[in-house]
N, C-alpha and C positions, 0 to 999 in steps of 0.2 A: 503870584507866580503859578499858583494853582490853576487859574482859567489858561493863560498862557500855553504852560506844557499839555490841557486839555486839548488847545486850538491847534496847537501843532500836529498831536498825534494825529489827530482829524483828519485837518491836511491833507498828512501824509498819506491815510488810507483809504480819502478820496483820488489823490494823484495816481495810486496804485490801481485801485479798483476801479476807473475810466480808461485805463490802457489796453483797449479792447485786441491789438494785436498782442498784446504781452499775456493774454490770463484770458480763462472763461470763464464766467459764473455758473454756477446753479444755483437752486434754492437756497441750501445749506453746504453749499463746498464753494470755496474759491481758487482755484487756480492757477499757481502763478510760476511761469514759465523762462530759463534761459536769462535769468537775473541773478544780480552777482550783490549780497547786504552782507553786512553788518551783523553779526549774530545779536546785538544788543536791539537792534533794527526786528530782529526775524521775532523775538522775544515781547518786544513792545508790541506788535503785532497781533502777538497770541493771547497779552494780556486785555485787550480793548476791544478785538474781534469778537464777533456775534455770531459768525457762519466758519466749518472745520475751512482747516490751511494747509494746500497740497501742493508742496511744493516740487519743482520738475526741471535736473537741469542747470541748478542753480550754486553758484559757488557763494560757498557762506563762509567769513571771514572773521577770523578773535578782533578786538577793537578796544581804544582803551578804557571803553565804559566800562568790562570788565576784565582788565588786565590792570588795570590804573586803582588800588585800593581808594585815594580820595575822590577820583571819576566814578567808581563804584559805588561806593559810601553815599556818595550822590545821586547819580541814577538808580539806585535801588531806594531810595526815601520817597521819591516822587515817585517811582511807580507802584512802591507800595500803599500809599494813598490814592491810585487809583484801584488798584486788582489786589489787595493785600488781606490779611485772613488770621484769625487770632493768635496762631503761632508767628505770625510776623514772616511767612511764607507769599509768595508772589504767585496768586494764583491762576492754571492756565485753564478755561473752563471748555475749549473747543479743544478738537482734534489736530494735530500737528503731524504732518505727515510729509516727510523729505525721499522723495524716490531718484535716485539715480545722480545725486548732490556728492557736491565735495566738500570739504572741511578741511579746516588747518588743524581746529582742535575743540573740543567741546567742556564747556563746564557747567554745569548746572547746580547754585547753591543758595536750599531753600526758597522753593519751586515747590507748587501742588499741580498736577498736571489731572484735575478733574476729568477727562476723558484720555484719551491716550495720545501717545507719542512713539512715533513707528519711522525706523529708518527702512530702507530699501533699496538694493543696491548704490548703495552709497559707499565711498572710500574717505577717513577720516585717516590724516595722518599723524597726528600724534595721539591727542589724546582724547577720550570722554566719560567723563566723571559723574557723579552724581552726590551731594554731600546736603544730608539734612532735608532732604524734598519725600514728598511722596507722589507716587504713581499709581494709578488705578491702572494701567498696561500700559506695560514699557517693553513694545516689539522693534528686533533689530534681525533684518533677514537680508543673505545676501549680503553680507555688508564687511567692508576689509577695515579690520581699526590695528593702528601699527603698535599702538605701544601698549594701551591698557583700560578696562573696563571698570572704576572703583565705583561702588553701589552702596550710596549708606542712605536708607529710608524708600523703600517704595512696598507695592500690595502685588503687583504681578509683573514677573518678567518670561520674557520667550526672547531665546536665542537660535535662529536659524539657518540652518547653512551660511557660517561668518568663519572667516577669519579671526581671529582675536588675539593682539599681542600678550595677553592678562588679561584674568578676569578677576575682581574681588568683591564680593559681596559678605557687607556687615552691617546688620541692622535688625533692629529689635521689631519691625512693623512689617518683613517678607511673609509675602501670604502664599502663592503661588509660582513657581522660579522653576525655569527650563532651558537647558541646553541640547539643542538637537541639530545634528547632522552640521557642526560645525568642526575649525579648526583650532587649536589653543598652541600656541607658539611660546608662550612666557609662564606667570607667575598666576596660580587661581587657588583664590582663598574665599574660603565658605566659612560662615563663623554670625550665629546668634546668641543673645545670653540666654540664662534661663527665666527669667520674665517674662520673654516673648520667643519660645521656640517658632522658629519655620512649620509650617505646617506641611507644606511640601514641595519636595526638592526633588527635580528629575534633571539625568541625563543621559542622550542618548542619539548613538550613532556619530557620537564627536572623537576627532582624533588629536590624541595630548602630543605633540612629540617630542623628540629628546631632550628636548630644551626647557621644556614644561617643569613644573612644579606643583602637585595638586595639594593643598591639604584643606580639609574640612573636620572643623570643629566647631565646640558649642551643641545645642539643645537642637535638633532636629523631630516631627513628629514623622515624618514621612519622608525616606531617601529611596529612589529608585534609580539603580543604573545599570543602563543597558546596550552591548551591542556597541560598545566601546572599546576603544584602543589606547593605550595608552600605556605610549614608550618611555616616558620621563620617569620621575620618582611619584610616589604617589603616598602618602602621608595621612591616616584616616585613625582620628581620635574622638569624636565626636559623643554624644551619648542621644541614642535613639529611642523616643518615648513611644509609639508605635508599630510602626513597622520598617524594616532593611532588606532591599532587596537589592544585591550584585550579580548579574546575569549574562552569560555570553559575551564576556568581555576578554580580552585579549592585553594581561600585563607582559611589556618585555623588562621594564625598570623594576627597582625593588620599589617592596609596597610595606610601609610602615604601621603596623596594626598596635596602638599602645593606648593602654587606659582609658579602653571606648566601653561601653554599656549598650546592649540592644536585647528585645525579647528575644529569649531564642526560641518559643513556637512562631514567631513571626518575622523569622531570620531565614534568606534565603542567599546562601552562599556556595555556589558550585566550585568545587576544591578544584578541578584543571583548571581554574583560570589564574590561581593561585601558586600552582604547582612547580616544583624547581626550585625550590631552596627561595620563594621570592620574597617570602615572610623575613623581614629585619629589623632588628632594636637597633639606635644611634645611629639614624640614618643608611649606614652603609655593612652592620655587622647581619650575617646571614647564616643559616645552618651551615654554610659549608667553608664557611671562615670564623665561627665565635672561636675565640680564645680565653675567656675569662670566667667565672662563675656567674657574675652575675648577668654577663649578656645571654650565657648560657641558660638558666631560668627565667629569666625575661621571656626569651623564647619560646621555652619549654608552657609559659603560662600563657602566652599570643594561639600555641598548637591548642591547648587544651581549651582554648573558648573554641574552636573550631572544632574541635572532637565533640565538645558537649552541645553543641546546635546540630550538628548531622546526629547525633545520636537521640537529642530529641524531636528532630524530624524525619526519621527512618530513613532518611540518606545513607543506606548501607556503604554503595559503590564510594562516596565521598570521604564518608568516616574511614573506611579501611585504608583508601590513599591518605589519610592527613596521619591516618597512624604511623603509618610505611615510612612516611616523610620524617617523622618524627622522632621515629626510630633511628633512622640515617643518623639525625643530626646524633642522637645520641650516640652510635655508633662510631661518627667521628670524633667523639667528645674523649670516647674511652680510650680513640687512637692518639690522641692528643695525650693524656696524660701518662699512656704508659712511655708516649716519646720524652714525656719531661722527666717522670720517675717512672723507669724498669720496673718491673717486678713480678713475678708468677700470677700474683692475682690481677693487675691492671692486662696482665696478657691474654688470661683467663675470658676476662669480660670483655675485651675487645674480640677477642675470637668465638666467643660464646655468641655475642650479637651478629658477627659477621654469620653464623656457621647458620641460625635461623630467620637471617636474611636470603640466603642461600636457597635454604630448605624449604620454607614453608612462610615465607615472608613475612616474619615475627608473628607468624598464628594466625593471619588473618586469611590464607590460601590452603587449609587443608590438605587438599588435592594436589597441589604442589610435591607435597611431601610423598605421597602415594607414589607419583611420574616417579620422583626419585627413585622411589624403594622395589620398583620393577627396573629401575635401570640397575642397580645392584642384582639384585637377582639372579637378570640374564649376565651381567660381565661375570659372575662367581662363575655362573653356570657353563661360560662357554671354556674357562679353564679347565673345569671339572669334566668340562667334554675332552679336551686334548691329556688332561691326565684321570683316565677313569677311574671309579674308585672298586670298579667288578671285574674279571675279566669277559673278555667277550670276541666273539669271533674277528675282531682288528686287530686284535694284540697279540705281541708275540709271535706274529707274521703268521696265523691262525688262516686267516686269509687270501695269503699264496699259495698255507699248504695246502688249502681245498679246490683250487685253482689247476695245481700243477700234479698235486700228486694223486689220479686218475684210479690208482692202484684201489684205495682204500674206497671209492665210491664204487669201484667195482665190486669190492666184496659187500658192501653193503649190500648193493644192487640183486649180486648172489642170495643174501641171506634173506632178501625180502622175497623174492621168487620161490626160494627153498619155505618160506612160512607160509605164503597163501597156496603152495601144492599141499602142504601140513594137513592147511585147516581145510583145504577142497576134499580132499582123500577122507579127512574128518567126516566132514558132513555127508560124504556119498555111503559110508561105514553105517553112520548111524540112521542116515532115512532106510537102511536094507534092512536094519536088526526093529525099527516103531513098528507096533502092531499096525494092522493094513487101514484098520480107520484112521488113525492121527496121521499114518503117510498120506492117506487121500487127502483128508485136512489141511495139512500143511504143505501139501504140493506146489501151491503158487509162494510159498513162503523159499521153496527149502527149491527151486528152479530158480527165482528171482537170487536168492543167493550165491546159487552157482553161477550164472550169467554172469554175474558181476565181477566174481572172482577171476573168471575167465575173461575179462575185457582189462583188468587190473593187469594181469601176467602177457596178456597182448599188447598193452600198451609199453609194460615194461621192455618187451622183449623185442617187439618193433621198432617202437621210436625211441629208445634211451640211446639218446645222443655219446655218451661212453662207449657202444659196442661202435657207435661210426668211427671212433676218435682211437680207436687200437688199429683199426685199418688205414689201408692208405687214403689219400684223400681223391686221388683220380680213380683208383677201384669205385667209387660211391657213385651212385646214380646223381641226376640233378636234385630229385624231388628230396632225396637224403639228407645231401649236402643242404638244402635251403633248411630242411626241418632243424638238421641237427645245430647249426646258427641259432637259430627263431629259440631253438628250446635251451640250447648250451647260455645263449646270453639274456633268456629271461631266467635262468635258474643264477647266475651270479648276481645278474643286476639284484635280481628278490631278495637272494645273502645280504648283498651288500646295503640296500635298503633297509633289510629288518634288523640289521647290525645296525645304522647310524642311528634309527628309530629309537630301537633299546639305550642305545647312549647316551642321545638323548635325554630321554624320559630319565634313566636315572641320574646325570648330570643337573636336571631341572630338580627334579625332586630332593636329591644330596640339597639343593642351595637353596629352596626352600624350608628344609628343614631344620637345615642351618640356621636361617634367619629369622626363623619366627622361636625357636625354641631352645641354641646355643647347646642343641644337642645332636646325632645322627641319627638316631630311630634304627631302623632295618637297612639302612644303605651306609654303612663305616665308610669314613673317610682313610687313604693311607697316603704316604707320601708326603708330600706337600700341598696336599689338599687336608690335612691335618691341622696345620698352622690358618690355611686360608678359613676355614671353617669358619675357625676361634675368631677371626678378625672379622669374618661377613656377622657371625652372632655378633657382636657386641656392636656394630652398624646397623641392624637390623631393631636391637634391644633400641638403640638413641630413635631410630627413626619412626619405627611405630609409637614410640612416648610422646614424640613429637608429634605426630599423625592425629592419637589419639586426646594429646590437650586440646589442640588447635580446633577438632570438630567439637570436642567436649565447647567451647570458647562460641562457634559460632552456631552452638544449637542454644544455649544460653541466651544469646543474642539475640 
């Protein structure tokens, strides 16, 4: 029976390999084109074959060698006494290469594929499996598989721009394993024991979507994932002996982080991709829906392996969000209980965490708290401007009367003329009585002075806009009329300026002093600016506390 099934296979791959329009040779590749086998066919091929097999074109069909258990049982005995290998494995020693092939469905069980096995755009419609085989590379690019990828036993895989209904990969012998710039429509499970951790596992530029289900567990030595999307759930328990790295990925689903292990100096997890409440115990519970204690801590111990890996990798910006987040949840935990039981204190801590979310974003924003505390300041301050706490030229309609009642700037006006004739008459009295040297002395002293005084009482007596404003206003020359305008409404405007000025300044200073010190200093409050005071101090007293832990917190830091 054994010369027999020898003579056949023979045969066969002389029948094959003389169809010079169907295939070309080379040295070492054969190629065989626009033919339609038997997957049991394509297989015997690869087992007896001596040059790689490139196949192009070709529809490859299931068949009952292996769909048939006693056909199988059968054809796997006799081709294992041809190509068979001490595991009782069917081994394939040339290269297998299908580009641009169809399929119904693939199975491969216990299979050595001593050089590789590489699809190429090819479309497989249900399935291809791989159970109990090893591969030295196993490449699948380009390639649409409808239902699912199961992988038990190979050394290197690379997944490239595919389609993939599922993927699962579980086996103790994965050396090498990649998903790049494909698509995962279904179920993908990653999963070594600890006997034979993976040594390394990449993916990246692949998109999961909604449909998807990722979860990876078991012994990993090396996880890299990168530049991924993925909108399904995503479920990561694993324990990583080496290194973990999640990078510019993009979660829209929740992502299940429970009872994994990784170095954290050689953990690299950027918290935005994270971020949003996406962290969940029991599948579906999240910070912004826990209800119970214990998903509540779950939780709370998922944040803090996260907090304690930015914290050992000086991921400031990271750690400070995972806190933030953290806090939230806890924040809503407290709103949660004071809903179930009332109480002064449960309201306390709920408004207590809200109040330094607010502020200072539970201590990690210092600065924050500062914005705040000049936003108080100025709002004290612009009240204490509308109720001053001095009087001063606006109050009291102070301001009209200087305005309207001409009278009393008159006599002022009088009484300044009447002092510098005083002090003119003074000085011309006393340079006549100095002996004649100190008057020669001081002659450009005591000239210079009278000048001046004389330009003083000129200016008064010319241009003070008061002597125009008692006359009529058509009696007044042009140039009069223009001055006494120019000087009448820079001398209110100036009032009026150096009155808001001063209000100002003591409305800022009152609510500064207020707030740092719960006291008045030199500017009393009266009024209701007495009450506001007491309430800016004791805002001021919480917000600089807060100010001052929070930078106390990140100079520590």
């Amino acid at each position: 029976m054994r010369r027999i099934f020898l003579l056949v296979c023979l045969l066969f791959l002389g029948v094959v390999f003389f169809q010079r329009p169907v295939f070309a040779q080379a040295p070492e590749l054969v190629v065989i084109e626009n033919r339609s086998f038997a997957l049991s066919e394509v297989l015997l091929m690869g087992a007896v074959s001596t040059s790689n097999l490139q196949f192009k074109h070709c529809t490859i069909r299931s068949d009952s060698n292996l769909t048939d258990p006693e056909k199988e049982t059968l054809w796997r005995e006799k081709l294992l006494k041809i190509a068979g290998n001490e595991r009782g494995q069917i081994t394939m020693r040339v290269q297998l290469r299908f580009d641009s092939c169809s399929f119904s469905s693939l199975k491969f069980k216990q299979f050595a594929f001593k050089n590789s096995l590489i699809f190429g755009n090819c479309t497989i419609d249900e399935y291809l499996g791989f159970q109990q085989c090893a591969l030295d590379n196993l490449g699948i690019f380009q390639t649409q598989i409808a239902t699912a990828v199961p992988v038990e036993g190979l050394v290197n895989l690379a997944l490239d721009r595919c389609v993939i209904g599922s993927l699962a990969l579980a086996s103790n012998t994965i050396n090498a394993s990649g998903v790049e710039e494909s698509r995962v429509q279904g179920f993908v499970s990653i999963f070594a024991p600890f006997n034979n951790p993976i040594p390394t596992f990449g993916i990246e530029k692949t998109l999961f979507d909604s449909t998807s289900q990722v979860e990876i567990s078991g012994f990993l030595r090396t996880l890299e994932i990168q530049d991924d999307t993925i909108h399904g759930v995503w479920s990561f328990t694993p324990t990583i002996l080496n290194k973990l790295s999640i990078e510019h990925c993009k979660f829209t689903g929740s992502v299940l982080y429970e009872a994994f292990n990784s170095p954290e100096r050689a953990t690299t997890l950027r918290w935005k991709q994270f971020s949003g409440f996406r962290l969940t115990v029991a599948d579906t519970v999240n910070g912004a829906n826990v209800v119970n204690q214990e998903d509540y801590e779950a939780l709370l111990k998922t944040y803090s392996f996260f907090y304690n890996v930015y914290s050992k990798n000086w991921q400031d910006e990271s750690q400070d969000a995972c806190y933030v987040e953290m806090k939230d949840m806890q924040t809503r935990w407290y709103k949660l209980k004071h809903d179930q039981m009332p109480s002064p204190k449960t309201w306390l801590e709920w408004q207590l965490n809200s109040f330094l979310k607010t502020f200072c974003e539970y201590g990690t924003e210092p600065v924050k708290s500062l914005i705040y505390s000049m936003y108080v300041l100025l709002f004290f301050a612009a009240i204490y401007f509308f109720f001053p706490s001095q009087p001063d030229e606006l109050g009291k309609f102070r301001f009209t009367h200087a305005l309207f009642n001409t009278d009393i700037h008159r006599e002022d006006h009088d009484k300044v003329l009447a002092n510098l004739d005083r002090i003119r008459n003074a000085l011309i009295d006393s340079h006549a009585k100095v002996p004649p040297i100190l008057a020669q002395l001081g002659k450009p002293m005591y000239y210079g002075h009278l000048q001046y005084y004389r330009m003083q009482a000129w200016f008064l007596n010319e241009r003070d806009y008061l002597q125009s404003l008692h006359d009529k206003w058509e009696s007044l020359a042009q140039g009069k009329k223009i001055m006494s305008l120019v000087i009448g409404g820079g001398y209110f405007l100036g009032l009026l300026v150096i009155t808001l000025v001063s209000r100002l300044l003591n409305a800022t200073a009152l609510s500064l002093n207020a707030f740092v010190t719960l006291g008045y200093g030199e500017i009393q409050a009266r009024g209701i600016s007495r009450y506001l005071a007491v309430l800016e101090g004791a805002i001021g007293w919480f917000l600089l506390s807060i100010f001052s832990v929070s930078l106390i917190s990140q100079i520590l830091q």
